[in-house]
N, C-alpha and C positions, 0 to 999 in steps of 0.2 A: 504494500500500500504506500503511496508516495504521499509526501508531505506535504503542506500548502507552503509558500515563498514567504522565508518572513519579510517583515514588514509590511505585512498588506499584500492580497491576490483578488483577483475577480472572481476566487471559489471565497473568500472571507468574506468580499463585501455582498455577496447574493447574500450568505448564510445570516449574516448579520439581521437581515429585513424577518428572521424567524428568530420564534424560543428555543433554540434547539441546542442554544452553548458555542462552545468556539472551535471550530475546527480543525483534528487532529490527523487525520490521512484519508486519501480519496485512491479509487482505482476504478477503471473501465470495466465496464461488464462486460465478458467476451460475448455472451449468447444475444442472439435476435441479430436478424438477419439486414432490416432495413431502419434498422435503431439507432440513437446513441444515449447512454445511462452512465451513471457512475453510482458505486458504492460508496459514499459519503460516512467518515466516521467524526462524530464531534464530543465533546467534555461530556454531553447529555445520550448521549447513544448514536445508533446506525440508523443512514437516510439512504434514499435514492433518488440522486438525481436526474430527472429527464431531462434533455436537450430534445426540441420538438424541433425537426429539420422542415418541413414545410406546410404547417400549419399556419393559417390567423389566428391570430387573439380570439376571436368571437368563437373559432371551432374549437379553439384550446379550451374555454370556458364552460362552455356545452357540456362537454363533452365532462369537465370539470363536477358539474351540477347534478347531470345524470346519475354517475356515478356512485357522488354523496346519496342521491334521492335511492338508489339501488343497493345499499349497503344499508340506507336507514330500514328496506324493507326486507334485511334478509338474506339478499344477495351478496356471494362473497366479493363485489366488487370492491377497490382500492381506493377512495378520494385522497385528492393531497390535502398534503397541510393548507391550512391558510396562514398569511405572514402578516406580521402586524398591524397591517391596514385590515385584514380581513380578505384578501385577492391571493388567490389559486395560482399565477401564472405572472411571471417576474421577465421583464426584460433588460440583458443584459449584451450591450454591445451589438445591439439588434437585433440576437436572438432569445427566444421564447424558452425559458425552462419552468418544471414545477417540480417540488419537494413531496416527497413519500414517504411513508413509514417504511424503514425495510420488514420484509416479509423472509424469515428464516423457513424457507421449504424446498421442496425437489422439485425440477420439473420429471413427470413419467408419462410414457409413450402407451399407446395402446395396448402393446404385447405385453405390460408390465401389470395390464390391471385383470384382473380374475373378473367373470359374467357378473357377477354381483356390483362393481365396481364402473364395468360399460354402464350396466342400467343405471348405479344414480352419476355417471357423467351425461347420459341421456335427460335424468329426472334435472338436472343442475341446467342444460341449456335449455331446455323446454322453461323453465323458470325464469330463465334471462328473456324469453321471449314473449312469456304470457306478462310480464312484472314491466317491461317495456313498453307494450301497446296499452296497459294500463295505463300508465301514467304519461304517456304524452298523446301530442295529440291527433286523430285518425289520420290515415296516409290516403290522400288521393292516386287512388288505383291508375295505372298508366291504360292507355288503350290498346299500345301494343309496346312489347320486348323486343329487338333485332336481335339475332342470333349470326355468329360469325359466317361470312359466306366463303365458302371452299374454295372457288376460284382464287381470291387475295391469301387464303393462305395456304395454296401448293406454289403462288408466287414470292411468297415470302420464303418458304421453302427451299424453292426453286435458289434464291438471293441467299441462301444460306448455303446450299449445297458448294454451290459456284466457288466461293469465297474458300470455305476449307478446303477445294478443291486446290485452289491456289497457291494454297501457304505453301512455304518452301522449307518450314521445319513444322514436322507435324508431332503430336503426342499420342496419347493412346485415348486421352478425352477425343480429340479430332475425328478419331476412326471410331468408338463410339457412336459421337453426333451424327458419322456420315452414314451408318447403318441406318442410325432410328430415322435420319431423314427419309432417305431410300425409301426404308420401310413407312412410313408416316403418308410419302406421295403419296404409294400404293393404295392405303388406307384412306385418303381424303378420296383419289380418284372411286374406289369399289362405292364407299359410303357417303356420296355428294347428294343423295335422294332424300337422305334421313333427317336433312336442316330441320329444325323445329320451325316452324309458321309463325311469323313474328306475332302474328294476332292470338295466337295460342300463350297470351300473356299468363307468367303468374302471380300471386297475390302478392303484395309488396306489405311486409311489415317492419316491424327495427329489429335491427342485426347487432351484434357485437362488429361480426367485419371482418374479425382474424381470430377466429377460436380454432386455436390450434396447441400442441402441447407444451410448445415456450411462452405460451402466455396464460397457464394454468397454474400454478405453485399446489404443491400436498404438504401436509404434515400428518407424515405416514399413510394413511389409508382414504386421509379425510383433506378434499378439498378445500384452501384456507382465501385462495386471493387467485381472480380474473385478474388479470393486469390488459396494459397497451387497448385502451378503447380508442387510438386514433381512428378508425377507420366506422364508427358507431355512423350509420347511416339509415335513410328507410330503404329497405332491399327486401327482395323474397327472403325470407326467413326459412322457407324449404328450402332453399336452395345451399344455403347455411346451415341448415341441419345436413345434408348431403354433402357437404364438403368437410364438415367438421370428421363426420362419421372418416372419409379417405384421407383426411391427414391422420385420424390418430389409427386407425387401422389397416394401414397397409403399410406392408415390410418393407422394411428401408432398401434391404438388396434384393428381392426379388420383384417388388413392385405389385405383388398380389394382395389381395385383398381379404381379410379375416371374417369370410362372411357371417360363421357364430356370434363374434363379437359385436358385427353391425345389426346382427337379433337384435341381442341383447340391449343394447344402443338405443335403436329403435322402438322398439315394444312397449321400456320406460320414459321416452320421450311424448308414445303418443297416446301415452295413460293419463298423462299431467297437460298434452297442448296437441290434439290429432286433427291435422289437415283436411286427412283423408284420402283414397289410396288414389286419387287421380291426381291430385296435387301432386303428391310425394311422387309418382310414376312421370310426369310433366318433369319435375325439378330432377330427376337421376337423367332423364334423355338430353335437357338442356346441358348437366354440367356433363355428360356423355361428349356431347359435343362438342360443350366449352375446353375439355382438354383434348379433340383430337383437334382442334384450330389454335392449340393455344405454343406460341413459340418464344412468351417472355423472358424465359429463363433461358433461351441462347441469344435473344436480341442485346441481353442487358450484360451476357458471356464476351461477347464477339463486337457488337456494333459499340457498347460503351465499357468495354476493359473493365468492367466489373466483374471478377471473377468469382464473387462468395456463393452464386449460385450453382458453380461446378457438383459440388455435393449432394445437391439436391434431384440432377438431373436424372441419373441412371434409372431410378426408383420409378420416379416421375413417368419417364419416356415407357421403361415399364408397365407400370398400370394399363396405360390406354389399350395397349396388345391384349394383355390378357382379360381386359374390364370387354374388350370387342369381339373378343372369342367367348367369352361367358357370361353375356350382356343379360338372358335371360334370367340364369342362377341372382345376379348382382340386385337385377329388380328385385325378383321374389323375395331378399333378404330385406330390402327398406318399405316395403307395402305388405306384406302379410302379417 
């Protein structure tokens, strides 16, 4: 943990605007992927600090209030401190930070939690979902959703192939990417019929956004802190239910899917907040879809030298093969 500069640092004078004492060492948080945080230790105990890279004030706030409002009712969400004015969200050298309690817990993956343990992570977001459209207020329904059209993305494809083809020193990521492309054309051109009809909209309610398992904390067995609501929006909420289920349920190197676990998942999700199976059937074809057109994680690889999403990709490119080979099994586990 590194020190703060004596005589004064722009980690003292934030800290300063809170009760939290004087501050004794800070360090980066290595985990999350599109974040920046610090572990903050001060005379009074352990904080965390967010740095918000491209938020406003106004969403910082929101999103701020929310939270509080979701934690008063129960939900293990995180608000920050407020600093001696009473404001959530502190600017410093023109960026946006807020102060947190730290949260001493694990993050744990899907594979880690036993049937009992899917169902109340199912029974926990069905909660964030129903404790949400409670308390804000109704979402005007869209008239239609657009759904990726295959054409621009075997072009994009296409723009990705090309390029790796050209590099003059390749790795073994390269030959990778150049397979699942290959393989991915093949799979847009067989599967270009199956677009979902933008007017086949679904229901839009409020999401967390990124429920995923870096942004869940345990203490031990038991669920203690949601974190990172940047992304708190009105969204389909199936659809979030459906994505939460393939982050935390599929295997990091095989890219398949635990379909027990998404039972389990499921069953107790739609005990406490049930769509119903046409919903839930709509929302698995869309995000079907959504990742055979989806190429962010080699755009943000390749096009902007951002490399932190190398890790993510194998799994990733994964999934869609085998979720397209066993597309019916995959339904029947999130609708029955």
């Amino acid at each position: 943990m590194h020190s703060p500069r004596a005589g004064g640092s722009p980690l003292s004078a934030l800290l300063a605007n809170y009760k939290v004492g004087k501050p004794t060492g800070f360090r980066p948080v290595a985990e999350g992927l599109l974040n920046r945080g610090y572990e903050v230790a001060t005379t009074d105990g352990r904080w965390f600090l967010k740095h918000y890279l491209d938020q406003s004030p106004q969403a910082i706030v929101f999103q701020h209030r929310v939270t509080a409002r979701l934690s008063g009712a129960g939900i293990p969400a995180l608000p920050p401190l407020p600093d001696r004015d009473g404001g959530t969200a502190r600017r410093v050298g023109g960026r946006w930070f807020a102060l947190f309690p730290w949260v001493d817990g694990a993050h744990r993956t899907g594979g880690d939690l036993d049937p009992a343990e899917c169902a109340e992570l199912g029974t926990l977001l069905a909660g964030v979902h129903t404790t949400l459209m409670r308390m804000l207020p109704p979402v005007q329904q869209p008239l239609f959703a657009p759904a990726a059209d295959a054409g621009y993305s075997m072009r994009v494809a296409g723009r990705l192939l090309h390029g790796i083809r050209d590099r003059t020193v390749r790795e073994p990521f390269d030959d990778l990417v150049e397979h699942r492309l290959i393989e991915r054309l093949r799979m847009l051109r067989r599967h270009a019929h199956r677009r979902p009809a933008d007017h086949h909209r679904p229901c839009t309610g409020y999401v967390h956004g990124d429920f995923h398992p870096l942004n869940l904390l345990y203490a031990e067995r038991d669920p203690v802190a949601i974190i990172d609501w940047d992304r708190l929006a009105a969204l389909p909420d199936t659809e979030e239910t459906v994505r939460a289920a393939l982050l935390f349920f599929t295997a990091p190197v095989t890219g398949t899917l635990d379909l027990a676990r998404v039972r389990a998942f499921m069953h107790a999700y739609r005990a406490d907040s049930d769509p119903g199976s046409a919903e839930l059937a709509a929302a698995v074809h869309r995000l079907w879809w959504e990742r055979l057109n989806d190429f962010w994680m080699l755009n943000r690889h390749y096009d902007e030298r951002d490399h932190r999403t190398a890790p993510l990709f194998p799994a990733s490119a994964a999934l869609i093969v085998w979720w397209t080979r066993h597309y019916e099994e995959v339904l029947a586990a999130f609708v029955e």
